[in-house]
C-alpha positions as CSV (number, residue, x, y, z in Angstrom):
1,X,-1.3,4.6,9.7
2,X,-0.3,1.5,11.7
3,X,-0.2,-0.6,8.5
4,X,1.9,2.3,6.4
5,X,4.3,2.0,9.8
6,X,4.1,-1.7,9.2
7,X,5.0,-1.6,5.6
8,X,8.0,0.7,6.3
9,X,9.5,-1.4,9.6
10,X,10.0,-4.4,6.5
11,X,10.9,-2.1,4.3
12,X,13.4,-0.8,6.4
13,X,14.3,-4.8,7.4
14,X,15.1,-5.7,3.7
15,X,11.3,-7.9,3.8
16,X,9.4,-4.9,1.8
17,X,8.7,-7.1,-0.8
18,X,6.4,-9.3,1.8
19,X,4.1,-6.6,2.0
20,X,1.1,-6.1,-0.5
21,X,-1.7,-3.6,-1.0
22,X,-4.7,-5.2,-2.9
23,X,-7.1,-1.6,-4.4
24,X,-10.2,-3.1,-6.0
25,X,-11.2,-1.0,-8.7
26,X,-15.0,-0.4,-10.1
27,X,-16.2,-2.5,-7.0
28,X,-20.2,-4.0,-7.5
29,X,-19.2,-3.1,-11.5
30,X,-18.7,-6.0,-14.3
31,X,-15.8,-4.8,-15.1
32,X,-14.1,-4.8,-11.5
33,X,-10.7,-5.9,-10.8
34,X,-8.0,-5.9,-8.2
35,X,-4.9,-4.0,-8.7
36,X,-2.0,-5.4,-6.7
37,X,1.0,-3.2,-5.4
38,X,3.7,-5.3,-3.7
39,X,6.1,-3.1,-1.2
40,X,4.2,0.0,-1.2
41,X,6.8,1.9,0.8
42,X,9.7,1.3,-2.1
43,X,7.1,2.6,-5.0
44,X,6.2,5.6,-2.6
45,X,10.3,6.4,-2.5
46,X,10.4,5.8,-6.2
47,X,7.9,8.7,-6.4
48,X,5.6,6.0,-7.8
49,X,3.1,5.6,-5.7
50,X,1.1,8.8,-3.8
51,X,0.6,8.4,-0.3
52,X,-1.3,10.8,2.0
53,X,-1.5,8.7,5.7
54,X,-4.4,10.3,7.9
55,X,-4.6,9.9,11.4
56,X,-7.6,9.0,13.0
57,X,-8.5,9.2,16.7
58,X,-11.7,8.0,17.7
């Protein structure tokens, strides 16, 4: 959660586009690869990216 905040304070500061998410895909396969999402907060408000934040207390 304190990175989604993070994402959204430079979001919200016009610097969105500074912030990246990097999913690896088919990890320990041959056929991995790393999908890149650049200012996850604007393709979350473009209904483009799904985003479920969990809070976790320990």
């Amino acid at each position: 959660m304190i990175q989604w905040e993070f994402a959204r304070k430079l979001f919200d500061s016009g610097d969105g586009e500074k912030y990246w998410i990097y999913k690896v895909v088919n990890a320990g396969q041959e056929n991995a690869k790393i999908e890149k999402l650049q200012n996850p907060i604007k393709l979350w408000k473009e209904g483009r990216l799904y985003a479920h934040p969990v809070n976790i207390k320990l």
